[in-house]
N, C-alpha and C positions, 0 to 999 in steps of 0.2 A: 504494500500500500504506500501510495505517495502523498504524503499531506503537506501543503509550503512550508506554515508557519505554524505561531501559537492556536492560529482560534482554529486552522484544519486539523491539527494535530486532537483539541478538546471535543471537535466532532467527528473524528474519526475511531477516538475511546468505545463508544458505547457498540460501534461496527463491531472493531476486535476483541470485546469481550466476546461477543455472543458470536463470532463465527470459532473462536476458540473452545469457547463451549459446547458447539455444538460437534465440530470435532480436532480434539485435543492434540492428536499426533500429527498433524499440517503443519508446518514451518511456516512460519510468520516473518516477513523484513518488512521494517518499517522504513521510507525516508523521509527528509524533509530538504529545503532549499537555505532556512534563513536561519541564526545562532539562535533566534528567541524558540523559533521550532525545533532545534535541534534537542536545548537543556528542557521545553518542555515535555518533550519526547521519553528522554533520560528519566525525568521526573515522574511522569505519570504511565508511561504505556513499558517500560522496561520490564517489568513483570509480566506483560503480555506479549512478546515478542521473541524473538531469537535474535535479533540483532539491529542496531538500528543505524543506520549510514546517511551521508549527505549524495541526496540524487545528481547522477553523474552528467557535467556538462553536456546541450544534446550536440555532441558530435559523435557520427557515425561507430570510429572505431570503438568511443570509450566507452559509448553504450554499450556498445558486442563483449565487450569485456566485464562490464557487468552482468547481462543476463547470462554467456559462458561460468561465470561463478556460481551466481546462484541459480543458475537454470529453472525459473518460474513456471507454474504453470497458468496463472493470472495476474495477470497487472493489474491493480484499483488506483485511480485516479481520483482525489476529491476537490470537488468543486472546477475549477476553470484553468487547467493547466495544460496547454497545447503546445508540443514539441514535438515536430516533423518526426525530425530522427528516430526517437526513443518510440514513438507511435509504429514508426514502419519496421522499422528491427523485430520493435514486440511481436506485428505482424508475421514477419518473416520468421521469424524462430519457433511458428505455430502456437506462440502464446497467447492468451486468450487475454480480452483487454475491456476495461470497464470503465468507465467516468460516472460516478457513484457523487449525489447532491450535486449536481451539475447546475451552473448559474452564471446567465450573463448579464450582468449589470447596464441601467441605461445608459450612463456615464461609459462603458467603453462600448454599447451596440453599434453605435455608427462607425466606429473599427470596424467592427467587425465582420459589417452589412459592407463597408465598402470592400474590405478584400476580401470577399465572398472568394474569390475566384481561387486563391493562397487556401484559407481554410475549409472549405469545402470536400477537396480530394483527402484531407488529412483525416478529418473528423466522418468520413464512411468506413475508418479503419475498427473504429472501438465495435466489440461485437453485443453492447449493452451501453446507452446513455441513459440513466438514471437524474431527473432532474426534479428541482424544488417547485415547479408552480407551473401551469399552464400560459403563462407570458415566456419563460425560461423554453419549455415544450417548444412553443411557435417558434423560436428565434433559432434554435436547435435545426427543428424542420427547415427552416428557409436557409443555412447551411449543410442541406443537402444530406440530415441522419436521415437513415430508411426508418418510417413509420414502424416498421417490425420491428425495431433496437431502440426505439424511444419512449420510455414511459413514467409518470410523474409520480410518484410516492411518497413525497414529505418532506421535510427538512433534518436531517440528523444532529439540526445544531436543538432542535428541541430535547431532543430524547438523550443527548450530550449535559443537562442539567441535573448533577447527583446532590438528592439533599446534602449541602455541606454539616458538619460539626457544629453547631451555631457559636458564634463567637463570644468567648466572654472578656469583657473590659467591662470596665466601668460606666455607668450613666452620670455619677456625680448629681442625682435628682430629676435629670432633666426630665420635662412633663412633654416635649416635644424633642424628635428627635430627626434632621435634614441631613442625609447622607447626597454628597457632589461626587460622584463615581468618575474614573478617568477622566477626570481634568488636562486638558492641554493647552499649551503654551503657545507664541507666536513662530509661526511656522515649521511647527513639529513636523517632525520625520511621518513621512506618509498622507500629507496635507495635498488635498488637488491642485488650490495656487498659492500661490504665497501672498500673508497674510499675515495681521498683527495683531489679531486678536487673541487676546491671552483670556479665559475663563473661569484663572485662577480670580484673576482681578475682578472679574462678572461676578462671580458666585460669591467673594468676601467682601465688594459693594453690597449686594441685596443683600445677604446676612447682618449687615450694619442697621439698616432699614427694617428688616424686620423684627431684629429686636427689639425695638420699639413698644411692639404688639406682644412679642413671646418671650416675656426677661427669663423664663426658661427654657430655650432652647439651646439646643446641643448641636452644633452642625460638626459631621465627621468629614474631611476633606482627603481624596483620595487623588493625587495628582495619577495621571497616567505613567508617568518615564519618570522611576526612579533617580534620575540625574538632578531631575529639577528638585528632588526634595530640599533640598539647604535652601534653593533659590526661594522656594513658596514660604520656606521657615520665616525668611528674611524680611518677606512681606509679613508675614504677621505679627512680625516683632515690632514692624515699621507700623503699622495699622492701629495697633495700641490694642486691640483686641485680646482678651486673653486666649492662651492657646498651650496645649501641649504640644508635646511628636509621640510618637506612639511608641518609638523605640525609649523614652527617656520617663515610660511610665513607671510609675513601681507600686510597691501594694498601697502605701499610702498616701499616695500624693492625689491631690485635691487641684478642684477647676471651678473657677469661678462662673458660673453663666452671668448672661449669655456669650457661653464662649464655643471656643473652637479646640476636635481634636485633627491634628494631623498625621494622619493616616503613612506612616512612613517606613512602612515594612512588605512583604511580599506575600502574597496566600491568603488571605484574611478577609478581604474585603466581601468576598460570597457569605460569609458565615455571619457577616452582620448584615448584610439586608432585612434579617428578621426582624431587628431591633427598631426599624425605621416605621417613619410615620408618612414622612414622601422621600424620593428616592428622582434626585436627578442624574442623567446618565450625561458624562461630555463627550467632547468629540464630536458634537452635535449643532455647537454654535459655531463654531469657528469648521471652515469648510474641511475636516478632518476623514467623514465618510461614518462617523457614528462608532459606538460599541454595541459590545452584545447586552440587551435588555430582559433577554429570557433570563436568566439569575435572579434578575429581581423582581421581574414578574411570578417566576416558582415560586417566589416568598411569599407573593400576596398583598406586595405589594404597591402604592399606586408608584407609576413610571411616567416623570415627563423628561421632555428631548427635546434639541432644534430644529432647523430644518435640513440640515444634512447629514442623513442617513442612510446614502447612497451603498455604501457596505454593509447594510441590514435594510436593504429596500425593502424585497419579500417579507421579512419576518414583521418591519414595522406595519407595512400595508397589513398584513394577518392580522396584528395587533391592532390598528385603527378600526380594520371590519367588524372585530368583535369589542370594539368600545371599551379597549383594555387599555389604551396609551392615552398621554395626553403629550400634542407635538405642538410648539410656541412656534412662530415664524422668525420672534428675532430676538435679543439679548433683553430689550424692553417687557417683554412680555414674561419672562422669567420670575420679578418679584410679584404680579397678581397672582400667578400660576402657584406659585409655591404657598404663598399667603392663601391661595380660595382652600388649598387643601387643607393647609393646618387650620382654618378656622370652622370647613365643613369635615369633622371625621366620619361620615356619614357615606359622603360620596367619594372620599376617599378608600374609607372600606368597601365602597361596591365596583368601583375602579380596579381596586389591589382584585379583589375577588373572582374579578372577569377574566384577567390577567392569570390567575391562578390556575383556574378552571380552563381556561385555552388552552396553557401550558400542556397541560394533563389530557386534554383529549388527543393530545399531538405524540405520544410515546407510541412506543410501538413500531417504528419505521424502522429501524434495525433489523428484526424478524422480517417484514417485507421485504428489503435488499436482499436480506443474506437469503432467502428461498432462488433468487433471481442469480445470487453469485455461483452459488453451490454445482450446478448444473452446468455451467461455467468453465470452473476449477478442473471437474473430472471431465470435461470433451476437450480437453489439450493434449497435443501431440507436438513434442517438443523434438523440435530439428536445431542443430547449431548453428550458432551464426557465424558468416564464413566472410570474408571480404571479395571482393569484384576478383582480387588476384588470386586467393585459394579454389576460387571458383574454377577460373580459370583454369590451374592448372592442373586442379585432380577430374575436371571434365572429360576428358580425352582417356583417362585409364576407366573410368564409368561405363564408356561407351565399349570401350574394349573388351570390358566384364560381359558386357550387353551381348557383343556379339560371339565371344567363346560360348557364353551359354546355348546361342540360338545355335552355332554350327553342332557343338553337343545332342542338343537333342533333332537334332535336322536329322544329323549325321545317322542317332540310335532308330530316328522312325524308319530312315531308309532302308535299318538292318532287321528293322521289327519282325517285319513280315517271316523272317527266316527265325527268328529266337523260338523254341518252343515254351508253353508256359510251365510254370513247375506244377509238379502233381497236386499239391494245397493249394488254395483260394489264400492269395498275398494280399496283408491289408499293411500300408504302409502311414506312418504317422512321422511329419514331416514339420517345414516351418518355410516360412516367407524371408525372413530374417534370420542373419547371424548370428552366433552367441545363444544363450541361453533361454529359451521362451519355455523348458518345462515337458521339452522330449520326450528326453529319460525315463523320469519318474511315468509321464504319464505309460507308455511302452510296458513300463512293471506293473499299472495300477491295471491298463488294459487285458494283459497277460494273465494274473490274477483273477479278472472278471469272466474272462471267457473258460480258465479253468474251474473255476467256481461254477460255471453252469455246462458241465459236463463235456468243455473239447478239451482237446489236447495239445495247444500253441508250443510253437516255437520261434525265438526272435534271430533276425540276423541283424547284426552291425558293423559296422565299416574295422571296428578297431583303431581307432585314431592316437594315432600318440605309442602304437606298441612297436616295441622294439625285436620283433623273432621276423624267421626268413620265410614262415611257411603261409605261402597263400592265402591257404583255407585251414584254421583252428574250428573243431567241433566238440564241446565241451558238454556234459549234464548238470542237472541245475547242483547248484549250488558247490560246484566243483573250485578244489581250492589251489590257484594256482598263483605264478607273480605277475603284478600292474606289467613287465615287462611284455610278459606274452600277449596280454590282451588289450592294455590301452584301460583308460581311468573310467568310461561310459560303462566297458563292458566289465568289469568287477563289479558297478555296482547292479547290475541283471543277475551276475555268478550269486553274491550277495542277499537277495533277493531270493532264490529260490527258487521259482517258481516254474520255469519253462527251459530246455537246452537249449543252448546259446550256438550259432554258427559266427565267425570271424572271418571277414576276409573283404579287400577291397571288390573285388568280382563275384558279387554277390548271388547271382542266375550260376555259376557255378557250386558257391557255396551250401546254395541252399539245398543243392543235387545230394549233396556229400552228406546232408545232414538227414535230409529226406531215408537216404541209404542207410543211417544209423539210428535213426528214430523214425521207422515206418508209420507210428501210428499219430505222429503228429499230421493234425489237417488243418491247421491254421496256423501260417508263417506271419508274424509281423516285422516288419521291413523298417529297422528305426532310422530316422532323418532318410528318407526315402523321397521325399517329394521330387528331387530335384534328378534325382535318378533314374536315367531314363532309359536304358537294358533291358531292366527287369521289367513281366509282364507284371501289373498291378491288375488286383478287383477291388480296391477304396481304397481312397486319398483320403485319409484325416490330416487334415492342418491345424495346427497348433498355433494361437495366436496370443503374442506376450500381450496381455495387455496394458503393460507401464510403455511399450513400445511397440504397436500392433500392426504399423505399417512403415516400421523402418526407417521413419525420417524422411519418407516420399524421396528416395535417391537411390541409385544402387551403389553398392561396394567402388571405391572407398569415397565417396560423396556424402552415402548415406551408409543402412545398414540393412539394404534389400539385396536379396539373392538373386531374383528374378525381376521384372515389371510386375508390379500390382496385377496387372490383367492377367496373368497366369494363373490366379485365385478362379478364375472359371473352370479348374481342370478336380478343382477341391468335392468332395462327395460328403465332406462333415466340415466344419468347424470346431473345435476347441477351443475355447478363449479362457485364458490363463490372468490370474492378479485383474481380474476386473469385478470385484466382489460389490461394489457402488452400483446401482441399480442404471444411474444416469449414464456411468462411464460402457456398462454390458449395452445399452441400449444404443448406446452413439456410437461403437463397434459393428454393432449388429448393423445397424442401417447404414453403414458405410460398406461392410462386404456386401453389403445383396446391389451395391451399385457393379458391383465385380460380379458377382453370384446371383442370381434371384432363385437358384433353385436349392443350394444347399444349406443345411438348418445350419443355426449355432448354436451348440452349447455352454455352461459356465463349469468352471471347475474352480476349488477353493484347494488351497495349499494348508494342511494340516500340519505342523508341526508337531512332529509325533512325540520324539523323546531327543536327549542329549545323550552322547556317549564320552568316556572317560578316556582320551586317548592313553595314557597308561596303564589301565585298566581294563577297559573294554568294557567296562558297568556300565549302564541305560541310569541314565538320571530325568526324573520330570521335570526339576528343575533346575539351574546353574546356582556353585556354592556363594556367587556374588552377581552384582550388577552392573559393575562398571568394566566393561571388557573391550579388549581390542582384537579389532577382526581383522582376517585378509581372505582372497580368494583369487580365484584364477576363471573368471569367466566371461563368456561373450557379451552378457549383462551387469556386471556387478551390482548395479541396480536394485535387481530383484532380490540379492541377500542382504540388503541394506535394510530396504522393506521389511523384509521378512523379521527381522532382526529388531527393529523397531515396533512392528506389532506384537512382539513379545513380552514389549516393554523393558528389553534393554538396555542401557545407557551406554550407547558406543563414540568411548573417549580417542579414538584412534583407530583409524581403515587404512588400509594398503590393499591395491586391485592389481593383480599380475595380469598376464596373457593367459585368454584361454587357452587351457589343459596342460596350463605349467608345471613342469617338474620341478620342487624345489629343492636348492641344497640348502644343507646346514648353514651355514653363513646367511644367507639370506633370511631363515629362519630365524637366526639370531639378531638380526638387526630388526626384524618387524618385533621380536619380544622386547627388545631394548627401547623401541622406541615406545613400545604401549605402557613399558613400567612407566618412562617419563612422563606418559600423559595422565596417567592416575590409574590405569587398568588393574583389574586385579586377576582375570584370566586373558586367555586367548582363542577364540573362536572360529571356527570355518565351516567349509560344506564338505558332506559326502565324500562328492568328487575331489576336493582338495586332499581332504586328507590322504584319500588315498594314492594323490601324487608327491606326497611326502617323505620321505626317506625313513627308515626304521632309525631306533635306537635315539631320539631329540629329546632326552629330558636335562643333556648339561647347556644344548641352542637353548631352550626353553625356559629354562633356569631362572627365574624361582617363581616363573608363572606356570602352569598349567594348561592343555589344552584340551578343548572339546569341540565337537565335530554334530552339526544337525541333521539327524534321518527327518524326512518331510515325505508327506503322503497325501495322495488328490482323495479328493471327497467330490463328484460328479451330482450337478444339478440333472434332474430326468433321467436317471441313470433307465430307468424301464426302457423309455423311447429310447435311448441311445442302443441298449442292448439289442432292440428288437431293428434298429435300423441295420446294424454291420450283422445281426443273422442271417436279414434277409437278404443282404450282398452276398455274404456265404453260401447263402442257399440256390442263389442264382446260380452261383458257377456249378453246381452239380447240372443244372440244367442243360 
């Protein structure tokens, strides 16, 4: 989320609670533009975030370099912040992007309206404009948002007012008590022109005046910009008026009325609005743009102001409709205004009261964004961002990839016709993308379910990563031999149990071999098969990562697609992996049937089964600590971060190798070295990892521990899935 300053930063509070809330394990960055945004960041939202940074200048690279770090899956924007660059990047790295309390003020519309032509192309990029009022809507529209991304829901600066602490200080008696809220000075910082009206001077004139009428009155004076405080002291020493400073109060010190306290500390001022009987807000006489008046309207009570409140147009307009403000035209009209109140408490109290009751019917707009964000979040598909020149030069090995593939399989259909097919009905489960989407596991879960209902599977695997000379390895389940002969996928199948394993890159041969040694297997599953194109198949299941379910729209090395997306027409199932968000399965689904309309998809959930003791071999449910550092060697790393995280683990330090790396000891020693530094207290990996680990690592290891996670699929409709691959099965008899 990007919020400028102070008052984005206080309306954008009550957002990141409640999307936190609703779900806790999301990473949160906060940024801001200006110092006062930055410490009130630090101050109040630090507890709600993961980190908070200043929004990177919009130049092209340095954005890239930002989203590359923290790789977003939503940008939130609040209020009026338009920046080509960071808008089109967002764009382009398929992050999903929001302008949330959207609001263009009259003061800059004719900007706006004029270079329609500049902001226009920019502002079609956000995939949700979220704005305060039906004036903000229209202005929206006629820079060219699509009606379908533009919708009005409230203002977040209301639902931004938490009852404060009420303040206590002293009254000293007073029977009336006039709080002058951010007062400013001549030509303060953030003034439309310059200008010499100081309000300090306004508001300790008519206090002069009116005590005349109120020898008990208290007026609390709240200058805006701490700078000026000594400067307003000065004056009221000059004044003759009596007056404190707030910091020089103490438990007994005493005020003479009709006097003055000066307000000369930070935080405070919300928590005494209760105390008040009228409540002027500055910034409002002198052409300043206004303050925020909801504070003291929560309180209840009555709110007057100038005539420029151009930085709370909307809210004042709200507040005039419901006969909750009262707004003077000019500095003259400030001592009846303040005098009608103190002397009618009457209508004073049904003023505060309107003001109150506004406030409160206006909560709630939180819960309406976040329903609108959430949907958002999970339809992101995050591609990196690359410059014009990396583009460039990894294009041409893209295209390269493009065409080996298509000569591959050009080449296999022209030999088809001659392959005969194997004696089983071959069901192959494959992937779109490289690296890790959940193969494996699924191959064991599928294996498992078909021998569970009475066949008798066998899987083939390429063996990747094995180190022996023989072709074709044919092994029985659960056969115990070394990672070297078989490669790291197929151990964990041996592992498993479940089905005899064939090895070998030539797999229409392998499975000949295996056929010969286990006659009664009639269902071969063909794992990461899709792309293989030799072997006769009878169903394509494809396996779709879904933290990464279309690769980055690029192929190898641009992206991280094996083939063009349109080859998903050749698919006879879907599996969709890590998409357990109802929103994220659904924006899946409807993207493959633009590929597919005939093949279903199903959901599968990753179970984390148990922990194992790498020096022991014990099964543990849970780990003897929390704070662990991980590594792994996969196509994805990704997904055992995930995983890892929905555990509710605390990973104080990651290290991502290549997939299907072998590790040696030294390298083992420097990832344990470095996770003790970071506060770890074990060390954790996958499966696969471990099992490309070297034996004998407990002095690498020293004096942390390691443990290693078996995970296992749990299939949504497993019936219909069953009964879809029997009846593929059963065709081939036919």
């Amino acid at each position: 989320m990007h919020a400028v300053s102070l008052g984005e930063v206080s309306s954008a509070l009550p957002l990141i609670s409640r999307l936190r809330a609703q779900q806790p394990g999301v990473p949160f960055y906060l940024s801001t533009s200006t110092i006062a945004g930055r410490k009130a960041a630090e101050r109040q939202a630090a507890p709600l975030v993961d980190g908070i940074f200043y929004a990177p200048i919009d130049f092209a690279s340095i954005v890239r370099r930002v989203l590359r770090t923290l790789r977003p899956a939503l940008v939130i924007v609040l209020e009026t912040e338009i920046w080509p660059n960071l808008y089109s990047e967002i764009a382009r790295c398929g992050v999903r992007l929001a302008i949330v309390n959207g609001r263009i003020s009259n003061r800059t519309w004719p900007q706006y309206h004029s270079f329609r032509w500049f902001f226009a192309p920019i502002l079609k990029l956000p995939d949700c404009v979220i704005v305060q009022s039906p004036t903000d809507c229209d202005r929206y529209s006629q820079l060219d948002v699509p009606a379908q991304r533009l919708s009005i829901l409230g203002n977040l600066k209301y639902e931004a007012v938490v009852a404060p602490t009420p303040g206590v200080l002293p009254t000293f008696g007073a029977e009336q008590i006039w709080i002058a809220a951010s007062t400013v000075g001549p030509n303060e910082r953030g003034s439309i022109t310059r200008h010499h009206i100081d309000e300090d001077n306004i508001v300790i004139d008519t206090f002069k005046k009116l005590a005349v009428d109120f020898p008990k009155l208290l007026m609390i004076l709240a200058p805006r910009q701490p700078a000026r405080f000594p400067e307003v002291a000065r004056k009221l020493a000059a004044s003759g008026i009596p007056f404190l400073r707030r910091t020089e109060l103490k438990e007994k010190s005493t005020l003479a009325l009709p006097g003055i306290l000066l307000l000369d500390s930070i935080g405070e001022l919300a928590g005494l609005y209760a105390l008040a009987n009228v409540v002027f807000v500055g910034g409002s006489l002198a052409p300043r743009g206004g303050h925020n008046i909801i504070e003291p309207g929560a309180a209840g009570v009555p709110v007057v102001v100038g005539p420029h409140m151009h930085n709370f147009e909307v809210i004042t307009r709200d507040f005039l409709e419901h006969q909750a403000l009262l707004q003077i035209r000019s500095e003259k009209e400030l001592l009846p205004a303040i005098r009608d109140l103190l002397t009618n408490p009457r209508r004073a109290a049904d003023l505060g009261k309107r003001a109150q009751q506004f406030v409160r019917s206006q909560q709630g707009v939180s819960q309406l964004i976040s329903e609108r964000l959430w949907p958002l979040y999970h339809t992101a598909c995050w591609r990196p961002p690359r410059s014009l020149l990396s583009r460039a030069a990894l294009s041409p090995f893209a295209l390269l990839w493009k065409w080996g593939g298509n000569f591959k399989r050009s080449g296999s259909e022209r030999r088809a016709a001659g392959l005969m097919p194997l004696p089983a009905p071959v069901v192959s489960v494959g992937g779109i993308t490289v690296g890790g989407s959940g193969k494996t596991p699924f191959t064991n879960y599928l294996a498992a379910l078909l021998k569970n209902h009475h066949r008798s599977p066998a899987i083939l695997t390429r063996g990747y990563g094995r180190r022996f000379p023989a072709e074709s390895i044919v092994l029985p389940p659960g056969a115990k031999v070394s990672p070297l002969m078989t490669g790291d996928e197929a151990q964990i199948f041996l592992r498993a149990g479940v089905a005899p394993l064939g090895i070998g890159a030539k797999r229409y041969e392998t499975g000949q071999i295996l056929m010969r040694q286990f006659p009664a297997t009639d269902v071969l599953l063909l794992d990461d098969g899709f792309q293989h194109a030799r072997l006769d198949r009878d169903f394509d299941i494809v396996v779709i990562d879904g933290l990464d379910p279309f690769g980055q729209d690029a192929l190898v090395p641009l992206g991280r697609l094996r083939e063009p997306l349109e080859s998903l027409k050749r698919a006879g199932a879907f599996v969709i992996t890590r998409a357990e968000n109802d929103f994220r399965f659904d924006f899946i689904q409807k993207r493959l049937r633009d590929y597919n309309p005939t093949a279903p998809a199903f959901r599968t959930r990753l179970i984390s089964r148990l922990w194992r003791d790498y020096r022991t071999g014990e099964s543990l449910a849970d780990l003897p600590g929390k704070k662990v550092g991980a590594f792994c060697g996969l196509g994805n790393p990704d997904n055992f971060w995930a995983t890892l995280e929905s555990v509710g683990l605390d990973v104080v330090f990651r290290w991502s190798f290549d997939d299907h790396h072998a590790y040696k000891p030294t390298e083992l020693y420097s990832v344990a070295q470095q996770a003790l530094e970071n506060g770890a207290e074990l060390l954790v990996t996958t499966e696969k990892d471990r099992i490309n680990c070297p034996n004998h690592l407990e002095s690498a290891l020293a004096p942390l521990n390691l443990y290693w996670l078996e995970i296992e699929f749990e299939l949504e409709n497993e019936a219909m899935f069953l009964e879809l691959v029997e009846r593929k099965l059963s065709a081939r008899k036919v």
